[in-house]
N, C-alpha and C positions, 0 to 999 in steps of 0.2 A: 217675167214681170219685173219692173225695174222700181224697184226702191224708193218713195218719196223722200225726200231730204229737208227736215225739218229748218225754216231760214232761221230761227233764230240759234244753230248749232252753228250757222255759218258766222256770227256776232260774236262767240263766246271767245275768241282768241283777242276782243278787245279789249277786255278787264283784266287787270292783271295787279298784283300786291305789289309789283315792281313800277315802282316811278319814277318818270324824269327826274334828275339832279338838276334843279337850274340853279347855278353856282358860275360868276363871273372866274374868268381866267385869271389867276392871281399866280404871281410870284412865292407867296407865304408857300402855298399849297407845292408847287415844285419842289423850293429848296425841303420839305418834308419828305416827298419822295426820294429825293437823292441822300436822304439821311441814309438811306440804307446802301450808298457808296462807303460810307465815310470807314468802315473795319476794312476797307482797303485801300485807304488813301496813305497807305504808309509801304504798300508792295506795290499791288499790281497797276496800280492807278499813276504813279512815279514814272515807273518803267513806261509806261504808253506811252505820257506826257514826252518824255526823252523821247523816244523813237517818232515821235508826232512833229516835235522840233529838227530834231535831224531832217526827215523829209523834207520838213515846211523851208527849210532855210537851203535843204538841195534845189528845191524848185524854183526858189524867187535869186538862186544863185545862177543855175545856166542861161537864162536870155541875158542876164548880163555878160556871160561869156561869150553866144554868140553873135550878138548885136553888136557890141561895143568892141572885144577885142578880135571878135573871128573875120566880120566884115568889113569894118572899120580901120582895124590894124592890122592883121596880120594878111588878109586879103588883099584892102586895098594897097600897100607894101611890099604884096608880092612875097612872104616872108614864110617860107616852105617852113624854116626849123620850128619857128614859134609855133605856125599853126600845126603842127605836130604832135608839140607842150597840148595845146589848148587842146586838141582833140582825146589823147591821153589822160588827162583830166574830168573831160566830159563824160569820158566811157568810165572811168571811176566814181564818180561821184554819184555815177546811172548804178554801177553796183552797188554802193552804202545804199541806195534809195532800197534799191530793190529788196534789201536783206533786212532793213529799218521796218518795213510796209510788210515784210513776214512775220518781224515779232509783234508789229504793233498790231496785227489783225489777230494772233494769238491769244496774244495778254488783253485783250479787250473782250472778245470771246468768252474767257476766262473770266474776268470780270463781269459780264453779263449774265453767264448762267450762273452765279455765286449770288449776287442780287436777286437774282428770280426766284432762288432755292430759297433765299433769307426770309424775300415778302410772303410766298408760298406757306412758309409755317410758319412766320408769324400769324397771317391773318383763319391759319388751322386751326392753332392753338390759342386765338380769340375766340372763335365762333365757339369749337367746343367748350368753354366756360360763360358762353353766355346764358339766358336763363330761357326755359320751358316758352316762355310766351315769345319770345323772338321767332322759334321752329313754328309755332302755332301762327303767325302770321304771314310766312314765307314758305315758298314752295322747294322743295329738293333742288328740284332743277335751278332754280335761281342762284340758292347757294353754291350751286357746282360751277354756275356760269360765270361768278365773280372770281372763286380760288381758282379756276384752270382758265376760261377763255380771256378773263380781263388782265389777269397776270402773264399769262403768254403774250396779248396784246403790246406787253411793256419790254417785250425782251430784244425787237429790235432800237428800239430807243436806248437802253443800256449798253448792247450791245456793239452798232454801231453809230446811233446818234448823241453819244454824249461825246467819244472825242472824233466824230467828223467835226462836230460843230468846235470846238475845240482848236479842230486844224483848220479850219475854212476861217475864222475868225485871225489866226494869224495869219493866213496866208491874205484876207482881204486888208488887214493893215500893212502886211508887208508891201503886197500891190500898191496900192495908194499913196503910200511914202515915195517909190518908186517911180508910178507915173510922172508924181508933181513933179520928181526930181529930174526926169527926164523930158518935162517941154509940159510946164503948168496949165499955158492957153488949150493944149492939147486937151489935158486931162479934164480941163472945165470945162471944154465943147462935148465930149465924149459920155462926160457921168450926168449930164445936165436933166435928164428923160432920168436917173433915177428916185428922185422926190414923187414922180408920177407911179412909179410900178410900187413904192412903198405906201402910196396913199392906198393905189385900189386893192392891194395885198391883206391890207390890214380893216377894209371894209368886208374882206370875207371869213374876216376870223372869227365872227360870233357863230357864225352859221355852219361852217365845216366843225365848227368843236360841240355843235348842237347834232350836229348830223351824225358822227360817230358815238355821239353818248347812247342815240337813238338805235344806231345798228346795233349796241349792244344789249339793251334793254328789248329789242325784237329777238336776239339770240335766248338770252334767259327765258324767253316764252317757248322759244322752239323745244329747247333743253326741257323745262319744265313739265310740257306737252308730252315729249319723248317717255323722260323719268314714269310718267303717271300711264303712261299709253302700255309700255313694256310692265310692268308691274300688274295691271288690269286687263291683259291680255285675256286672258281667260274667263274676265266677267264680259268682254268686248265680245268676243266670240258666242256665249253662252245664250248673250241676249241679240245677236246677230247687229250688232251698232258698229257695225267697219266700215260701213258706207258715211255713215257721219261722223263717225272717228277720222277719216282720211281727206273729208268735208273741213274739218277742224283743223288735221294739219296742213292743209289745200292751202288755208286761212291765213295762218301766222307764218308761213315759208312763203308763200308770196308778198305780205309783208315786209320779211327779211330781208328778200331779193330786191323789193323796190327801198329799202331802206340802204341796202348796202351803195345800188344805183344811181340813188342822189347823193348818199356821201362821195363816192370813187368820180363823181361828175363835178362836184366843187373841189373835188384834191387835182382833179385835172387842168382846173383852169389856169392854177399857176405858173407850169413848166411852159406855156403858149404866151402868158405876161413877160416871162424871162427872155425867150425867145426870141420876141417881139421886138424888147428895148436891145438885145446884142445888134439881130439886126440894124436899127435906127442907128446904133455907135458902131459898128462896122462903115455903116456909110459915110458918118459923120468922120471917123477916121479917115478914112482914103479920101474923103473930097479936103479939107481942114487939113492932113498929113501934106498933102502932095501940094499946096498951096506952101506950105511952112517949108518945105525942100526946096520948094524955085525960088523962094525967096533967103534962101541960107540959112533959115532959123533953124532947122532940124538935119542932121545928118541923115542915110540910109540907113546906116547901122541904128540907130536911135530910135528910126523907125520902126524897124524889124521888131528892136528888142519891145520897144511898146506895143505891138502889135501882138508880142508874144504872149503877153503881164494882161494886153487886155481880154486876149482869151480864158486866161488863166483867173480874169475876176471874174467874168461872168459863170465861170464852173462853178465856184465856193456859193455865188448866189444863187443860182439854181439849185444849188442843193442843200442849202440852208433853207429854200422853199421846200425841198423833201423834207427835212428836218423838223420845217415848223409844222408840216400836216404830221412826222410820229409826233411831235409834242402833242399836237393835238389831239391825236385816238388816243394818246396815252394819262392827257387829261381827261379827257373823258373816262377811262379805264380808272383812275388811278380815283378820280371825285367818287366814281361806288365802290372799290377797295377799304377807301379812306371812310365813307357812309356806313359799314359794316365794321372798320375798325374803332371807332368812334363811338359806337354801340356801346351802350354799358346795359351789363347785368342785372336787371331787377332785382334780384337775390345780390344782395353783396357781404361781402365778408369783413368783419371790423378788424380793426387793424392790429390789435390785442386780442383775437380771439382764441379764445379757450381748445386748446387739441387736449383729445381725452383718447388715451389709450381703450381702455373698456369701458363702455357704457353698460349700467345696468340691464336697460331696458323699460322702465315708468314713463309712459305718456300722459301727458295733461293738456286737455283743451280747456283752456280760461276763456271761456266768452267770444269765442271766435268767431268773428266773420268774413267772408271772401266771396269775391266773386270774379271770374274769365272777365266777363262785363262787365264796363261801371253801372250799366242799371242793372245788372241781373244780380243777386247774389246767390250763391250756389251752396253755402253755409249762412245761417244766419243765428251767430250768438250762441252756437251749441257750446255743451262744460262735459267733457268726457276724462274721464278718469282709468287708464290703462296700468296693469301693475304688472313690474316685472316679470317675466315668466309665464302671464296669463296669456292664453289665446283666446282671441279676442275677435266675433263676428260682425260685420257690418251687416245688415239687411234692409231689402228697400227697393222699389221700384225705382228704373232709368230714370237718371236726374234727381236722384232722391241726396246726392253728396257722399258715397261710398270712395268713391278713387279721386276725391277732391281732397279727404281726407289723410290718403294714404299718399298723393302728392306733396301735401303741408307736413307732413311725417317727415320724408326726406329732403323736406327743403327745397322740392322745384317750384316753389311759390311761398310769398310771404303772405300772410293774413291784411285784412285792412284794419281791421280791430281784434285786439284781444292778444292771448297770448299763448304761445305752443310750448310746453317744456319737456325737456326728457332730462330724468331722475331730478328733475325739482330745478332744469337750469333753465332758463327760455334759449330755444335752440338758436335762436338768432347770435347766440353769445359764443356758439360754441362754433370751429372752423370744420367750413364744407367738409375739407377731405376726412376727415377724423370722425364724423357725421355717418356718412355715406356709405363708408368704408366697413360700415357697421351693421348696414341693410343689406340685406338682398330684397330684389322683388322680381317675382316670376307673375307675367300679364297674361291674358287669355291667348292673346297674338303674341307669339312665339317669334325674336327673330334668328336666324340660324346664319353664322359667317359663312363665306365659303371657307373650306379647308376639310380637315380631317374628323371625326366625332371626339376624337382626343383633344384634337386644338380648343373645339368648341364648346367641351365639358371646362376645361383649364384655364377658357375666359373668365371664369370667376375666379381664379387664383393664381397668373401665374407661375406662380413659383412651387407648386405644386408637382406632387411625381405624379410619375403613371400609376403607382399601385393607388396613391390618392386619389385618384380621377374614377380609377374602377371603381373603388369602394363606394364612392358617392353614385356611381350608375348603379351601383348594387342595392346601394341605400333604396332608392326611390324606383328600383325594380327594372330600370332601365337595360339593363345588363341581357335580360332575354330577347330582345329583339338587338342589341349589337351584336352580338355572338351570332347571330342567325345571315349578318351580313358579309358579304363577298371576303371584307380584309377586317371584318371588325373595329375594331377601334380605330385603326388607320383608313377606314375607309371615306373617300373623298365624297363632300356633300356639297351640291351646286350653292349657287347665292340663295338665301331664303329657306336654304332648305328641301327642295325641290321632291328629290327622292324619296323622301320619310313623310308618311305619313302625318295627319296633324296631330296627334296625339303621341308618337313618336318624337314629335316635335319638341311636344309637353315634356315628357317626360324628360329629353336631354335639359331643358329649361332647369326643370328640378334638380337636376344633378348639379347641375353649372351654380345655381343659387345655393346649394348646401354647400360643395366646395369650397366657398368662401370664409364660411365658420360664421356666420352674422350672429347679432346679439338681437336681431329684430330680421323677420324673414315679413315679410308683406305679399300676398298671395291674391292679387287681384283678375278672379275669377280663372282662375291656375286651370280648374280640372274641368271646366264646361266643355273642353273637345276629349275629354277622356273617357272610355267609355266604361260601366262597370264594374267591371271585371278589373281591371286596369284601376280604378278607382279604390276599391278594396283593397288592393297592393298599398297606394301611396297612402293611407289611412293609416296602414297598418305601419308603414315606416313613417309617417310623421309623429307618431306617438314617442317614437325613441328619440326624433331628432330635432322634436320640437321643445324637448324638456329642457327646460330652465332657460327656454328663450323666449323673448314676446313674441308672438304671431298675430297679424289682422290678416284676417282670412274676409274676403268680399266673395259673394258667391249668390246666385238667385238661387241654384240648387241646396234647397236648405237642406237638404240630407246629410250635406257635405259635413255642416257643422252644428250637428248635434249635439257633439262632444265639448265643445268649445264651454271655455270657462265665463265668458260674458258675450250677449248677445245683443247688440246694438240696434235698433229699429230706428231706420232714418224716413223723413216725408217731406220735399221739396225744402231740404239743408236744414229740418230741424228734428232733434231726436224725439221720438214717442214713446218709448220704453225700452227698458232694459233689464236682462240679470239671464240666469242661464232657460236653456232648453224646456227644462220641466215647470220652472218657474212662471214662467214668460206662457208654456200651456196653460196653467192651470187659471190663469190672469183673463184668460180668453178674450183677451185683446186684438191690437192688430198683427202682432204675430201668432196667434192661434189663428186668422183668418187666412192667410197667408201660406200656412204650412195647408191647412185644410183644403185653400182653393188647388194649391196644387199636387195635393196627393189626390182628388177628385181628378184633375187632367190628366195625374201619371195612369190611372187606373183605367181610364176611360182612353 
C-alpha cells in the first residue's frame, strides 16, 4: 500500500528564519572584508605583488621583442647574430616568468587560507557570545551554513581573485599604453565595441549577485533540514514519516539545484560577451591592420606585436569577467557573514564591570519581569529571595516560569523590568565570565561530546586531573556503570552520547557540573530520566555536595525536593507560595494539591 503524502509537507521547505539580504553592492562593504588581508600586507601580500609585477612586465616585454626587433630587425636584415641575442633573451625571460608564477601561486595560496582561517574564528568566536535568543530564532543548520559554506565560498576570491585582478589590471594598462603607442587609429578601431560589453556586463550585475545570495540561503535550508533530519532519526522512523521526510528533502534540493542553475546560467553569459567583442576586434584588426600596411602606416612587425597585446587584452578581460562573478558569490557570502557579525548580544556586558572571584551565592528577584515574547510575559513582577547556601525548589506546571528563572540566574537573558541581584549586586553589573563561571546547570537533556567519558566528565573543568574526574563520578555514583564499560573511563562515546543510556547520560551530567566546584549548581529537571534506584544515590550525594552552595532545583517530581530549604510555587510567571515541605503541607494550598494529585497517580 503506498503511502499518502501529505501536500502541505511538500510547502514546509518554503519558510525559513533565513532571509534574503537585499543590500546594494557597495565598495564600504568589500574594502571591510579585505580588512582581514591587512595582518599580511607587510609579508605575504609584498612578495606576490613583486612576483605579479615581474610576470606582468615579462609579458607586455616579449611582443615587443618579437614584433619590433625579431621581424622587423633582425629578420628583415637577415641578422643571424642578433636574432640569436633576441632569442636567448626570450627563452630567459620565459624562465624568470615561469619561476615568478611559482612563487606567486604559493604565496597567494598562502595568503588565502590564512584569511579563511582568520574570518572562520572570528565569526566562531562571535556567535559563541552572542545571546540565547539569537540560537532561539535560528536553525543549527543555518549557522553551520554561514561559518563553513559561505566562508569557503570566499576562499577562491582570496586566494586567486585578489592578485589575478591585481595582475590583469596592470597588465590591461600596460596593453593600452602600448597599443596607442603602436598605431592609435589602430587601437580606437579595435577597443570601439568595448563601451558596449561594459554597458550590458553591468546590467547583469544586480541579478547574478541576487542569484548567489539565493543559492546560498537554499543551502542553509538544505543544511538545516539535514542537521534536524539526522538528529530525529529515530523519532522519523518510530512514527514511520520517511516518506514525507524525503518529500521535504525532495523540496529544498530541487530548490537548490534550480537555484544554483539560474545562478551558473547568468555567470555564463559573460565569457560569450567577451568572446563576442575579441571576435568583432579580431576582424576589425585584420580588415583596418591590412589597410594601414598598404598604405605604409603600419609596419608587419607592429602588426604582429599588436596583434600579440590584443590577445593578451582580451585575456585580463575575460577573466576580470571571472573575477567579477567570485566578487560577486563572494558578496553575496560575505553580506550574511557580515549579517551575523553585526549581531550584537542582547545580554551585554558594561565596560567597567565588576569580575568577582567568589560569589556567595544570595539571589534576589526585585519585581521582575520577562518575557521570549513582546506580548507574552513569562514572569510577571515576581520578588523572590534566595540565601546563600539554601536549596532552593521551583514548582509548577509547564509554562508556569521555572527555567525562565534559572535562565535570568545566569544571565542568558536580561529582564524587562526589575531587577536580578546576586549577594546584593544587580547581576547586570557584574562580568559574564566571572558570573557563569560560578554556575553549573545540569538540564533534563543531557548533551554528551563525542570523546572519551574522561574528556566529557573534564568539560566542566579542564584543568582538572583524572583522580578529580573519578571523584566527581564517584560523587554522584556514576562510577558504577563506568567501571562496568569496555575501557572505562577512556571509553569512546559517539556524538550525543549514543551508547549510554539516558540516565547514564544524567548521571555523567552530574559529575561534569560538580567538577567545576560552582558556588550556585542549577538543576533543571536533572533527575526526570533517572530512575529510583539511581535517584536515591544522587540524593544522597547531593546532601554532601550541595552544602554551603545555592541549589535551584526545578523538578515536577516533587519527591525529588522534599528536602529542599525553600519551596517556590509558580502559576503562569507569578509566584503563589512559598517556604519549606512541611510548611507549604500543612497550608493545604496549591502545593498540598499538587503533591496529593500526584501521589494519587504514582499509586494508581
Amino acid at each position: 500500500m503506498t503511502k499518502q503524502i501529505n501536500p502541505s509537507v511538500l510547502k514546509r521547505f518554503r519558510y525559513s528564519t533565513d532571509e534574503a539580504i537585499d543590500a546594494p553592492f557597495n565598495w564600504q562593504q568589500l574594502a571591510r572584508l579585505f580588512t582581514y588581508v591587512k595582518p599580511y600586507s607587510k609579508n605575504l601580500l609584498p612578495k606576490a605583488f613583486i612576483a605579479v609585477t615581474i610576470t606582468t612586465l615579462i609579458r607586455l616585454l616579449i611582443p615587443i621583442l618579437i614584433g619590433v626587433y625579431v621581424i622587423d630587425q633582425a629578420l628583415t636584415n637577415k641578422d643571424a647574430e642578433f636574432l640569436s641575442i633576441l632569442v636567448g633573451i626570450i627563452a630567459v625571460l620565459y624562465v624568470i616568468n615561469t619561476v615568478a608564477n611559482r612563487f606567486r601561486i604559493q604565496w597567494m595560496n598562502e595568503l588565502g587560507q590564512n584569511v579563511i582561517y582568520d574570518l572562520r574564528k572570528h565569526l566562531f568566536t562571535h556567535v559563541q557570545w552572542l545571546s540565547h535568543r539569537f540560537f532561539d530564532q535560528r536553525s543549527a543548520g543555518s549557522i553551520l551554513v554561514r561559518i563553513m559554506n559561505d566562508i569557503n565560498s570566499l576562499q577562491e576570491l582570496f586566494t586567486n581573485g585578489v592578485i589575478n585582478l591585481l595582475m590583469d589590471i596592470l597588465l590591461l594598462a600596460g596593453v593600452l599604453i602600448i597599443l596607442f603607442t603602436l598605431s592609435p587609429p589602430l587601437a580606437l578601431a579595435v577597443l570601439v565595441i568595448l563601451p558596449l560589453m561594459f554597458f550590458i556586463s553591468t546590467t547583469l550585475r544586480k541579478n547574478i549577485r541576487r542569484s548567489w545570495q539565493d543559492v546560498r540561503m537554499k543551502q542553509a535550508k538544505i543544511n538545516s533540514h539535514l542537521n534536524e533530519s539526522i538528529q530525529g532519526m529515530r523519532i522519523t522512523q518510530s512514527f514511520t514519516q520517511e516518506d514525507e521526510n524525503m518529500a521535504f528533502f525532495n523540496g529544498i534540493n530541487e530548490e537548490s539545484f534550480e537555484s544554483w542553475r539560474v545562478a551558473t546560467k547568468k555567470n555564463s553569459m559573460f565569457r560569450p560577451f567577451v568572446e563576442m567583442t575579441n571576435a568583432i576586434g579580431s576582424v576589425v584588426l585584420i580588415i583596418y591592420g591590412a589597410y594601414l600596411i598598404q598604405n605604409g602606416q603600419l609596419d608587419l612587425g607592429e602588426f604582429v606585436s599588436f596583434a600579440f597585446y590584443l590577445g593578451m587584452f582580451w585575456e585580463p578581460i575575460s577573466r576580470l569577467g571571472q573575477v567579477y562573478n567570485q566578487l560577486l558569490m563572494g558578496m553575496a557570502s560575505s553580506e550574511r557573514i557580515f549579517e551575523f557579525l553585526d549581531e550584537q548580544p542582547l545580554v551585554h556586558e558594561k565596560e567597567n564591570a565588576i569580575s568577582v572571584k567568589q560569589i556567595k551565592g544570595r539571589i534576589e528577584f526585585e519585581k521582575v519581569e520577562f518575557g521570549y515574547e513582546s506580548d507574552r510575559l513569562a514572569l510577571k513582577g515576581i520578588s523572590i529571595d534566595m540565601k546563600a547556601g539554601e536549596t532552593v525548589a521551583l514548582v509548577g506546571h509547564t509554562g508556569s516560569g521555572k527555567t525562565t528563572i534559572a535562565n535570568l540566574v545566569a544571565r542568558f537573558y536580561d529582564p524587562i523590568s526589575g531587577v536580578v541581584r546576586m549577594d546584593g549586586t544587580d547581576i547586570r553589573d557584574l562580568s559574564l565570565s566571572s558570573l557563569r563561571e560560578q554556575i553549573s546547570i545540569v538540564l533534563q537533556e543531557t548533551f554528551i561530546f563525542s570523546g572519551t567519558i574522561m574528556e566529557n566528565i573534564r568539560f566542566g573543568n579542564p584543568h582538572a586531573s583524572d583522580e578529580e574526574v573519578i571523584k566527581a563520578a564517584e560523587a554522584v555514583g556514576a562510577n558504577r556503570f563506568i567501571e562496568r564499560l569496555s575501557n572505562g573511563y577512556e571509553t569512546e562515546v559517539e556524538e550525543r552520547g549514543n551508547i549510554l543510556s539516558v540516565g547514564e547520560r544524567q548521571l555523567l551530567s552530574f559529575a561534569r557540573a560538580l567538577l567545576a566546584d560552582p558556588r550556585i549548581i542549577i538543576l533543571d529537571e536533572a533527575t526526570a530520566s533517572i530512575d529510583t534506584e539511581t535517584e536515591l544515590q544522587i540524593q544522597e550525594a547531593l546532601r554532601t555536595l550541595l552544602k554551603n552552595r545555592t541549589a535551584i532545583m526545578i523538578a515536577h517530581r516533587l519527591s525529588t525536593i522534599r528536602e529542599a530549604d525553600q519551596i517556590i510555587v509558580l502559576e503562569h510567571g507569578r509566584v503563589l507560595e512559598s517556604g519549606n515541605h512541611d510548611s507549604l503541607m500543612t497550608e493545604k494550598g496549591h502545593y498540598h494539591q499538587l503533591v496529593m494529585s500526584q501521589f494519587s497517580t504514582d499509586v494508581n
